[in-house]
Backbone as ProteinMPNN parsed JSONL, in Angstrom:
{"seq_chain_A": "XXXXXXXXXXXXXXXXXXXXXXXXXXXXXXXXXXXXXXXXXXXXXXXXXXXXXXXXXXXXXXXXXXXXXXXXXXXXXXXXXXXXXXXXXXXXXXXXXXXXXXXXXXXXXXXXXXXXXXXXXX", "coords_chain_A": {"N_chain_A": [[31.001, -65.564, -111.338], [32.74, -65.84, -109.252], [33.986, -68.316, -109.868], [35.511, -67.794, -112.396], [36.842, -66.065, -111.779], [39.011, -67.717, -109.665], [39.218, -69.214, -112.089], [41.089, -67.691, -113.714], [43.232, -65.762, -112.762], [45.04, -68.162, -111.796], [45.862, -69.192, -114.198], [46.627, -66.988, -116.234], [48.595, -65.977, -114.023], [50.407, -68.389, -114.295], [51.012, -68.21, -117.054], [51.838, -65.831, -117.748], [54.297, -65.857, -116.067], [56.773, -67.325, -117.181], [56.996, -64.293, -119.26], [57.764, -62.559, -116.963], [60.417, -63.618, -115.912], [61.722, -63.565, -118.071], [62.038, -60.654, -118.59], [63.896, -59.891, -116.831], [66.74, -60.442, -118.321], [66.534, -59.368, -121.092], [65.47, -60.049, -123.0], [65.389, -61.555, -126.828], [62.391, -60.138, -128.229], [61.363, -60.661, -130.953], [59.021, -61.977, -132.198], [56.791, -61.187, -131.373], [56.864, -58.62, -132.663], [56.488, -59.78, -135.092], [54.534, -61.335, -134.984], [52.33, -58.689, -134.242], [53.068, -57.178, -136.806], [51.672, -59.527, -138.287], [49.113, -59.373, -137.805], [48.349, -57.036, -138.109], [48.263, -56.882, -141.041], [46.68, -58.893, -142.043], [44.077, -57.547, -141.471], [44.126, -55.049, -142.001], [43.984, -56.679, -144.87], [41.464, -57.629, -144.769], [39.613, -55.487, -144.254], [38.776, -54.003, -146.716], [37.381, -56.349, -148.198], [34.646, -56.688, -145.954], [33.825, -54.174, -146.308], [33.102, -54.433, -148.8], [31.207, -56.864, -148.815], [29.293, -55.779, -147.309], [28.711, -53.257, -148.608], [27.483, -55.04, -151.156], [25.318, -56.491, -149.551], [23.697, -53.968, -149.303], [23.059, -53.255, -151.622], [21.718, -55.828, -152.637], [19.462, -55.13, -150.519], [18.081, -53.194, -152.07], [17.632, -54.063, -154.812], [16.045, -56.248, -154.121], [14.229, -54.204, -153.105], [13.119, -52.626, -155.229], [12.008, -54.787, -157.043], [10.269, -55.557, -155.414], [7.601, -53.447, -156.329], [4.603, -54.268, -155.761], [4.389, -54.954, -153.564], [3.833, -55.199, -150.56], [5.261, -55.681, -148.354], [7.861, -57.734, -148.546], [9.008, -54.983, -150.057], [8.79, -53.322, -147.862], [11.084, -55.051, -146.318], [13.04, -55.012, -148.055], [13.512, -52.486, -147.892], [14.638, -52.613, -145.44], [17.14, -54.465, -145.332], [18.354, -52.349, -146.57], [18.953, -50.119, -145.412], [20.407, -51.791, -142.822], [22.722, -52.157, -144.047], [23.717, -49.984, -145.071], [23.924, -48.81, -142.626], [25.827, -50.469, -141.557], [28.468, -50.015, -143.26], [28.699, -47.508, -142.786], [29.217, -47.823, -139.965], [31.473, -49.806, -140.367], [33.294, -48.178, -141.785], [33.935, -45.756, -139.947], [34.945, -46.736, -137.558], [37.638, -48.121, -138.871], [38.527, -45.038, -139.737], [39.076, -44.431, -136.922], [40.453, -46.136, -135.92], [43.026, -45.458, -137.75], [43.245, -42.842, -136.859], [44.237, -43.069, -134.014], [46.518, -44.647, -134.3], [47.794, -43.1, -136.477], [48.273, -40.314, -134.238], [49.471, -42.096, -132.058], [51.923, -42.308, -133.364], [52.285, -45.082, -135.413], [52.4, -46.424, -138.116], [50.064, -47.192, -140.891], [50.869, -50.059, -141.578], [53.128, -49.807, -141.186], [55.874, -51.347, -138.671], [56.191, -52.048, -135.106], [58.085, -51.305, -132.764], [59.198, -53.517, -130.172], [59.584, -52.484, -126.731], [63.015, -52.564, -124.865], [64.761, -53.448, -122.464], [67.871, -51.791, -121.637], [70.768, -53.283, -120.198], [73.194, -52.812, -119.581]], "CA_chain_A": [[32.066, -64.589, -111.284], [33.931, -66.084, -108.63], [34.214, -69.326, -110.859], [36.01, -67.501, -113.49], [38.527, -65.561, -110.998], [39.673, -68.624, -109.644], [40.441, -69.986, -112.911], [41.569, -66.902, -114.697], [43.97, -65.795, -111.907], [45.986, -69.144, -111.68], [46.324, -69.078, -115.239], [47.423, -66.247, -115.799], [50.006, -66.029, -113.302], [51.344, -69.977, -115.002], [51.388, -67.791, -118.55], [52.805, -64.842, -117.285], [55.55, -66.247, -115.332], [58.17, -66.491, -118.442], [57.707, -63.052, -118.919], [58.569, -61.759, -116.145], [61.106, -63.743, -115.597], [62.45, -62.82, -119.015], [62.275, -59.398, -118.568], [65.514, -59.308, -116.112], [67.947, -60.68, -118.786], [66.417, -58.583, -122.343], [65.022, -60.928, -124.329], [64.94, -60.916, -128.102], [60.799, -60.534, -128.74], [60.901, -60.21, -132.213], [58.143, -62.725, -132.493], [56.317, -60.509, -131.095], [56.789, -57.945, -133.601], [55.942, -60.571, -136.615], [52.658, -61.744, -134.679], [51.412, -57.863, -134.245], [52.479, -56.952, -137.916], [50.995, -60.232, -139.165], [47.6, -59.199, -137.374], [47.917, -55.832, -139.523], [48.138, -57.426, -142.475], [45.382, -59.344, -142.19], [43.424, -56.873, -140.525], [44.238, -54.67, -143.54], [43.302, -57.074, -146.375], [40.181, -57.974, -144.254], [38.211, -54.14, -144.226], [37.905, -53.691, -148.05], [36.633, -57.277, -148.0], [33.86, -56.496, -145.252], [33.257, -53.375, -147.122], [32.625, -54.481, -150.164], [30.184, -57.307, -148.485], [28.546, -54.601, -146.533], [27.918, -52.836, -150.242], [26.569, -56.348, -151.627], [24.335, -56.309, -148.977], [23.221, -52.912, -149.453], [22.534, -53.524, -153.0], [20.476, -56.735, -152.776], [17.995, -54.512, -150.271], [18.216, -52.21, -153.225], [17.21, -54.684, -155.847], [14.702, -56.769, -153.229], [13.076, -53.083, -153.091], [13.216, -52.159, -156.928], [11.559, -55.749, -157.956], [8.862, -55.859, -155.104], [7.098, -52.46, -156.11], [3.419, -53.742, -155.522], [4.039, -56.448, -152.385], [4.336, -54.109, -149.328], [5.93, -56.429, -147.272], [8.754, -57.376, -149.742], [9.744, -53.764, -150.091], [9.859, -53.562, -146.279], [12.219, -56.134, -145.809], [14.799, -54.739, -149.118], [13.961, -51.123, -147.432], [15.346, -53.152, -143.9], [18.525, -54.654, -145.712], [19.307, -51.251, -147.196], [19.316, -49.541, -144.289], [21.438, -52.184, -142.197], [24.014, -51.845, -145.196], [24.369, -48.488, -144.985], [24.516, -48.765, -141.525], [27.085, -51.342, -141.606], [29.175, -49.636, -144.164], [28.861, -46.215, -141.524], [29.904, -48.383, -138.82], [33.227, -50.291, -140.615], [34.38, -46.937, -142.201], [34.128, -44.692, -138.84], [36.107, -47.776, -136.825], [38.677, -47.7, -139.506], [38.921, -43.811, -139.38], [39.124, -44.175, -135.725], [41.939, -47.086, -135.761], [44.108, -45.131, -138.18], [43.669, -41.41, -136.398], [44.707, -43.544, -133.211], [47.267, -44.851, -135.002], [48.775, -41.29, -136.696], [48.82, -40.052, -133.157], [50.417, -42.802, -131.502], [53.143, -42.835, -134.029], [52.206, -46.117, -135.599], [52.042, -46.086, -139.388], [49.447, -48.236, -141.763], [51.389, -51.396, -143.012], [54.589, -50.401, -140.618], [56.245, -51.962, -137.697], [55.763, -51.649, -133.826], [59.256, -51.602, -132.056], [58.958, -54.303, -128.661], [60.334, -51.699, -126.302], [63.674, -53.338, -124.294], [65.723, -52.434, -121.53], [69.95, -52.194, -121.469], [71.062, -53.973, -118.861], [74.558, -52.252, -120.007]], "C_chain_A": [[33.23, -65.122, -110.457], [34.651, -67.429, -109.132], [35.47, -68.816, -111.466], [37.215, -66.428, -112.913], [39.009, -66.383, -110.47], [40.28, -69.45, -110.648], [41.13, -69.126, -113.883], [42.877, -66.388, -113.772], [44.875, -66.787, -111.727], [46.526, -69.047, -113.139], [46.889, -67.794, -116.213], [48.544, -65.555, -115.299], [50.796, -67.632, -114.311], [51.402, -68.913, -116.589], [52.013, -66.715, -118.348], [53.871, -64.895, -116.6], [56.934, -65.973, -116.125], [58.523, -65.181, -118.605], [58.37, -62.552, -118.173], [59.649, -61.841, -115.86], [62.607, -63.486, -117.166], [62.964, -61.514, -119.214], [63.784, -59.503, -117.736], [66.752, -59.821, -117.151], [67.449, -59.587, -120.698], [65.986, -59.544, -123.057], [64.775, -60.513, -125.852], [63.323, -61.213, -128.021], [60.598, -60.473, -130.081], [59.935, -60.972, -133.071], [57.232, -61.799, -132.267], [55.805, -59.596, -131.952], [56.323, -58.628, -134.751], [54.816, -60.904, -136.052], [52.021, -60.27, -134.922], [52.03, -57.763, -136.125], [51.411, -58.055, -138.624], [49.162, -60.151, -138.807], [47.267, -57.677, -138.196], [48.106, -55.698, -140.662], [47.13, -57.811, -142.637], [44.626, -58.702, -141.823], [43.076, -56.208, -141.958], [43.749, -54.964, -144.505], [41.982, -57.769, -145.962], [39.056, -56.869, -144.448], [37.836, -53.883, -145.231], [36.906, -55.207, -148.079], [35.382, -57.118, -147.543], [33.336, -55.217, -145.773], [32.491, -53.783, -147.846], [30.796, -55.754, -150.108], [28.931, -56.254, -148.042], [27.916, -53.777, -147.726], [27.34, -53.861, -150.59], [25.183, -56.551, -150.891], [23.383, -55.177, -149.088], [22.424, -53.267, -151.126], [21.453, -54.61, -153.377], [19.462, -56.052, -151.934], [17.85, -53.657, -151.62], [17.352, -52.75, -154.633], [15.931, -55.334, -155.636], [13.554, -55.178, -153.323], [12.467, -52.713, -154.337], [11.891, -53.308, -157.318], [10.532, -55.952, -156.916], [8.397, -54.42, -155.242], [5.567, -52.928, -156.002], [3.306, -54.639, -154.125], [4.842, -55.152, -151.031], [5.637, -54.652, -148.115], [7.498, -56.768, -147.735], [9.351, -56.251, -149.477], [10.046, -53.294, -147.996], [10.81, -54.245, -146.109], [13.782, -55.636, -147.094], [14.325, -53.565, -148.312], [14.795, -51.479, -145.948], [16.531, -53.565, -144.089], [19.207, -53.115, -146.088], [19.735, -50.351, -146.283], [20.552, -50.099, -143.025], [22.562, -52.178, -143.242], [24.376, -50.77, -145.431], [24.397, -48.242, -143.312], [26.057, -49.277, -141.072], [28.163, -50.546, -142.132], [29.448, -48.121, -143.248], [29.851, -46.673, -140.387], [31.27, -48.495, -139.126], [34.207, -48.973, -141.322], [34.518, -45.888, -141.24], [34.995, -45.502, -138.307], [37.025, -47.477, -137.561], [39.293, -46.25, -139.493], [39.369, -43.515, -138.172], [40.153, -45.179, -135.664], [42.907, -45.94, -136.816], [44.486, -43.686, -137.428], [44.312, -41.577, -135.146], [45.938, -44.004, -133.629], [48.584, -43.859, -135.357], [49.202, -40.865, -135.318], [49.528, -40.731, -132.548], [52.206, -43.516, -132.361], [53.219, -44.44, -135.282], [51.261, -46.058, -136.817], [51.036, -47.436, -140.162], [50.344, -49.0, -142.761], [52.734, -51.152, -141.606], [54.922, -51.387, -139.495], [56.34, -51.125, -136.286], [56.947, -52.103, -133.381], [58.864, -52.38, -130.64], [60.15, -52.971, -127.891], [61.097, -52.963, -125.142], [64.388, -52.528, -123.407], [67.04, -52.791, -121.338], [70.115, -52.327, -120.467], [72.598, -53.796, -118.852], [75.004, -51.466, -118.875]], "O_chain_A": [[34.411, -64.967, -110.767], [35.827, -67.618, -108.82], [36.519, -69.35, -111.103], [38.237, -66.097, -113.514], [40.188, -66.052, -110.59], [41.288, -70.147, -110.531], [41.73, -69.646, -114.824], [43.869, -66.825, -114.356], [45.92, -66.241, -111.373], [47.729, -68.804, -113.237], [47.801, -68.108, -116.978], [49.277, -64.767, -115.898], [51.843, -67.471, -114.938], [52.346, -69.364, -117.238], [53.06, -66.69, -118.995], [54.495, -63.839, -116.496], [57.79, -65.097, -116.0], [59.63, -64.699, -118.364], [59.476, -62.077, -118.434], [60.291, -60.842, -115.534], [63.828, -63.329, -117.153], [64.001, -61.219, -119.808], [64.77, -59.061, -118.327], [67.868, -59.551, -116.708], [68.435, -59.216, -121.334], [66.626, -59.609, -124.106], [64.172, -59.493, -126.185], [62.94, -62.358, -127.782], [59.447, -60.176, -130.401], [59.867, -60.831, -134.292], [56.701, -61.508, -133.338], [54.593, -59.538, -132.159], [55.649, -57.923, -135.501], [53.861, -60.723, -136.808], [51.131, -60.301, -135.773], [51.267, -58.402, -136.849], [50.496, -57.677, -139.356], [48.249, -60.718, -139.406], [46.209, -57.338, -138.728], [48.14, -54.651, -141.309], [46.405, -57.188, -143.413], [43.763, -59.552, -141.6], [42.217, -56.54, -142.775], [43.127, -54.17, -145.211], [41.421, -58.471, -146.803], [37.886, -57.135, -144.721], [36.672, -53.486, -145.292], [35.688, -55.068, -147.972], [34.563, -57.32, -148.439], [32.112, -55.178, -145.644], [31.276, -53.626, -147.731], [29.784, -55.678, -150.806], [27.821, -56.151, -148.565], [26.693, -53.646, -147.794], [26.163, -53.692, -150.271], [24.125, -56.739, -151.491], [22.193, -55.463, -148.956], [21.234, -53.463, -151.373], [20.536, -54.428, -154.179], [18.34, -56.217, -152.413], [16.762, -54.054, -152.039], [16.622, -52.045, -155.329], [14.958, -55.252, -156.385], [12.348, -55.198, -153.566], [11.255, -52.504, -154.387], [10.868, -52.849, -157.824], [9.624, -56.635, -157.39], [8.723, -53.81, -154.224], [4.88, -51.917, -156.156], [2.205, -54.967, -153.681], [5.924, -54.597, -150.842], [6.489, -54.122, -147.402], [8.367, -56.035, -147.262], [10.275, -56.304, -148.666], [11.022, -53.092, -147.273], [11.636, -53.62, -145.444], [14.991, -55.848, -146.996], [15.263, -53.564, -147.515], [15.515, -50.624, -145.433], [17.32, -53.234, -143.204], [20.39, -52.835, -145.895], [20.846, -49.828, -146.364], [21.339, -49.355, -142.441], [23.612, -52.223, -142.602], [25.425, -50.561, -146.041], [25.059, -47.279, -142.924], [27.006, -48.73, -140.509], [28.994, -50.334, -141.249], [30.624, -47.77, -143.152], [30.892, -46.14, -140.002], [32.161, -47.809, -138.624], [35.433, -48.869, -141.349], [35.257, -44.975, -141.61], [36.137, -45.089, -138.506], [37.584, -46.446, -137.184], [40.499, -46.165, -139.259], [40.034, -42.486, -138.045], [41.056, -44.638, -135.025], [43.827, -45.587, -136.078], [45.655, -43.313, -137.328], [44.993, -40.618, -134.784], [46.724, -43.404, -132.896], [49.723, -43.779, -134.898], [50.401, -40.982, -135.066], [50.564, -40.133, -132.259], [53.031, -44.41, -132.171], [54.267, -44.692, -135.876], [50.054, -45.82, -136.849], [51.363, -48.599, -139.93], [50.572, -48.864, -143.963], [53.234, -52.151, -141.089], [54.142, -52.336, -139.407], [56.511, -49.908, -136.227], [57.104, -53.318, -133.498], [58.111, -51.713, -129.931], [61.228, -52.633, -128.38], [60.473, -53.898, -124.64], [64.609, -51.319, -123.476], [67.383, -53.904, -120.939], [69.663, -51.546, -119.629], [73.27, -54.569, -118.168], [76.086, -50.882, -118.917]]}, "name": "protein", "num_of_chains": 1, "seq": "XXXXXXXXXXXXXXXXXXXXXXXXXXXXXXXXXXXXXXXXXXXXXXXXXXXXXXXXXXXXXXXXXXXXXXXXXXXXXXXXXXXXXXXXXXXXXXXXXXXXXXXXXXXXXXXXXXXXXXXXXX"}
């Protein structure tokens, strides 16, 4: 622990320095803004993806269960995939419900843009 605050603390401060010292003149960040949308883009065309695995998975316990009906063991193991695939598939569609209702409330629309807030030095 104390390892990892001595080297997280120096570094740190050496990467955070620019900022701050950016902050007193306004800086344009609008990199900023293209890194977070480009992380909700991909983010985006990543959850049907992981869905749709998460169904695939579900479906081979499904089929593993179907085609061992006299091997006990077998059907345990597709009744053990089908269950983590419908777990899975519980899991990535409550997160998602829970990133976008966070989202709605905080103003911050699916697909739009996140304003870098700046300060007038006017």
């Amino acid at each position: 622990m104390k390892n990892i605050r001595n080297t997280l603390i120096p570094t740190l401060s050496i990467v955070l320095t620019p900022l701050v010292s950016m902050a007193q003149t306004g800086p344009n960040l609008g990199y900023v803004n293209n890194a977070v949308n480009s992380v909700g883009t991909l983010v985006g065309q990543l959850i049907p993806i992981v869905i749709a695995i998460g169904l695939l998975f579900f479906i081979w316990g499904l089929v593993q269960f179907i085609l061992a009906s006299g091997d006990e063991a077998a059907k345990d193991i597709g009744k053990r995939r089908m269950i983590w695939g419908v777990i899975t598939l519980f899991v990535i569609v409550a997160v998602w419900g829970i990133v976008g209702l966070l989202g709605e409330l905080s103003g911050v629309e699916l697909g739009g843009t996140v304003d870098t807030p700046t300060v007038n030095l006017n």
